[in-house]
N, C-alpha and C positions, 0 to 999 in steps of 0.2 A: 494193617499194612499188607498181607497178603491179600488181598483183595485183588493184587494184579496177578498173583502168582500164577503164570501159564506163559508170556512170552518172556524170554529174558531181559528185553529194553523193561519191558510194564516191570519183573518185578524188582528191578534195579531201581525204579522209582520209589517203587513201593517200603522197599527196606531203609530209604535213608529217610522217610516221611514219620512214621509212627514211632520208630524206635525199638529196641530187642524187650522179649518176654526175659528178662532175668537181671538179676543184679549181683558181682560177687559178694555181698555184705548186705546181712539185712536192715532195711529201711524203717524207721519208725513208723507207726499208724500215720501218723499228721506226713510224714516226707513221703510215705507210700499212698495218701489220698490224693499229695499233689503231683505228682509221677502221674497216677491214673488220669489228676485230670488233664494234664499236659499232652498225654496220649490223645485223650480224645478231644484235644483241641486239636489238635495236630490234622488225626484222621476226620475231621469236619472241615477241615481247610481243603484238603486234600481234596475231598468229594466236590467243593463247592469253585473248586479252580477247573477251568473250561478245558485247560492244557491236559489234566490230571484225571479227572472225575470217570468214572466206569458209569456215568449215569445217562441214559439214550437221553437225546435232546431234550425230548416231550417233556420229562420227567425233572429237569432239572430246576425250572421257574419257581416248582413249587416245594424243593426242599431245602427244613427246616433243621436240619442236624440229624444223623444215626442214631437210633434207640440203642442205649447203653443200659445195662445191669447199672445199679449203685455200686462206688468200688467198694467191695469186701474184703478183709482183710485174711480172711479166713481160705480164701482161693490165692494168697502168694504164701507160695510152700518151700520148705527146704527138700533139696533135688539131690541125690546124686549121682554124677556123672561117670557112664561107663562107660569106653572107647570099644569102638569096633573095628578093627583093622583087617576084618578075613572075609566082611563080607562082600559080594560079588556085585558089580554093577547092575541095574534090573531098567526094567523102561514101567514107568509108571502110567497108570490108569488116570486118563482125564475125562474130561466132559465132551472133549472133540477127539478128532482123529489122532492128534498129536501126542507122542509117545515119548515124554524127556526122560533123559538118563538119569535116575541117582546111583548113591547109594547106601546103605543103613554107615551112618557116620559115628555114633552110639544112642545110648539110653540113658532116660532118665526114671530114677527110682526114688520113688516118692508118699507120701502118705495123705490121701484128700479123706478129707469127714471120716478119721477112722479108719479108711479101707486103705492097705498098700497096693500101690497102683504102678505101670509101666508104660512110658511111652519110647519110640524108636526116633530117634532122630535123623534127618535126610541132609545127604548135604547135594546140590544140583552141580550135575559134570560140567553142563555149559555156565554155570553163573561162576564156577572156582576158577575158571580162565579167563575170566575180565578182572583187571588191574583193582585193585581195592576191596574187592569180592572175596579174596582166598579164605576169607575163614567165617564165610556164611553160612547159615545151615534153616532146615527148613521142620516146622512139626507139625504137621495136618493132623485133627483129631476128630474123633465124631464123640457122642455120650447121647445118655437118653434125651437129653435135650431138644435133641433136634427131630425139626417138624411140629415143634409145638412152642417153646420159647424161644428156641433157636434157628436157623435158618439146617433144611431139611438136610443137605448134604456137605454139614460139617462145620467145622473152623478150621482157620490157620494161627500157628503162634511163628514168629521172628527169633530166632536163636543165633547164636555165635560160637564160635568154639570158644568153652570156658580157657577160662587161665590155671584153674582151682579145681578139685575134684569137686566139691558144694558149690551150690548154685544154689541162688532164691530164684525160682520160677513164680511166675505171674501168669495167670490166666485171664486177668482183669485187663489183659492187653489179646486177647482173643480177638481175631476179626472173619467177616466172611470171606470166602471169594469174591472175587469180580461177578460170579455167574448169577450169585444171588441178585444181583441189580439190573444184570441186562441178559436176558434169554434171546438176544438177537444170531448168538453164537460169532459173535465176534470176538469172545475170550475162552480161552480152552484152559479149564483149571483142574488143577488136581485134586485125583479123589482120593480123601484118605484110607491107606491101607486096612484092611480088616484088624492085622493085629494093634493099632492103634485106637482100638474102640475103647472109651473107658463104660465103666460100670458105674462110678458114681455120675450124677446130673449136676454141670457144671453151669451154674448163673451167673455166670462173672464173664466181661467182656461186652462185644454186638450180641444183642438180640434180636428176635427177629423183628420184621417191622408191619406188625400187627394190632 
């Protein structure tokens, strides 16, 4: 879904397309394989819609669907949800000149293969002011993954403000930016912040397309 994230019209497309990384109630194996694959029907549709697609002309004839991880069950994790309320607006790092506003909206604490992990959550100044948007939020992550099964400069995960302090996080709904498919710099995407790097090597989600 994030794959548009950088103008506010692209990622407004982008979030009603794939659908959110999380669920308040955990989902069975069998209901969480078909979620996953609903997702990347979804984001296959997406790419291959002319209106839609972040894919330069040239490139489009010849694609056959996004390389996905198999969905793992072991990447949708129980999360919980910390609210941030003190922290300060910032202008995020992208890939172009462009400078959008978040801000850290909370955290999520969690346990991947073992390791306890943290990620921050972003909510965009300009996307919480269009009608229907008020409670989107945004989680760019990078892991050792990337540059080698993963696309070099990161993923995005789709989030919402929970209802519930627990949340079931899904990584299995990981996607890249827009930039990863078209270097023409016609999309300016966001680089995930350092303190969201994780440690463990996440396979679940886009992979790269290699």
């Amino acid at each position: 879904m994030a794959k548009k994230y950088g103008l506010t019209l692209m990622v407004m497309v982008v979030l009603t397309a794939a659908g959110f990384a999380q669920s308040p109630v955990r989902l069975t194996p069998a209901a969480h394989a078909e979620a996953v694959l609903a997702f990347q029907q979804e984001l296959n549709a997406e790419y291959r819609d002319p209106a839609r697609t972040p894919l330069p002309a040239e490139a489009r004839g010849a694609f056959q669907g996004l390389p996905f991880f198999a969905a793992d069950y072991r990447y949708y994790v129980e999360a919980t949800f910390v609210r941030d309320s003190t922290s300060a607006p910032f202008k995020m790092k992208t890939t172009g000149l462009r400078e959008p506003e978040y801000r850290k909206y909370g955290e999520l604490h969690f346990t991947l293969n073992g390791k306890k992990l943290q990620l921050n959550v972003y909510q965009g100044l300009d996307l919480m002011r269009k009608p229907g948007y008020e409670d989107y939020l945004f989680v760019p992550f990078t892991d050792p993954t990337n540059g080698h099964d993963t696309y070099g400069g990161g993923r995005y995960l789709d989030f919402r403000i929970p209802k519930t302090r627990t949340v079931w996080l899904d990584f299995n709904r990981a996607y890249n930016p827009y930039c990863a498919y078209n270097t023409s710099g016609k999309y300016s995407c966001p680089v995930p912040p350092p303190e969201n790097r994780l440690s463990v090597p996440v396979r679940a989600g886009v992979r790269a397309d290699h």
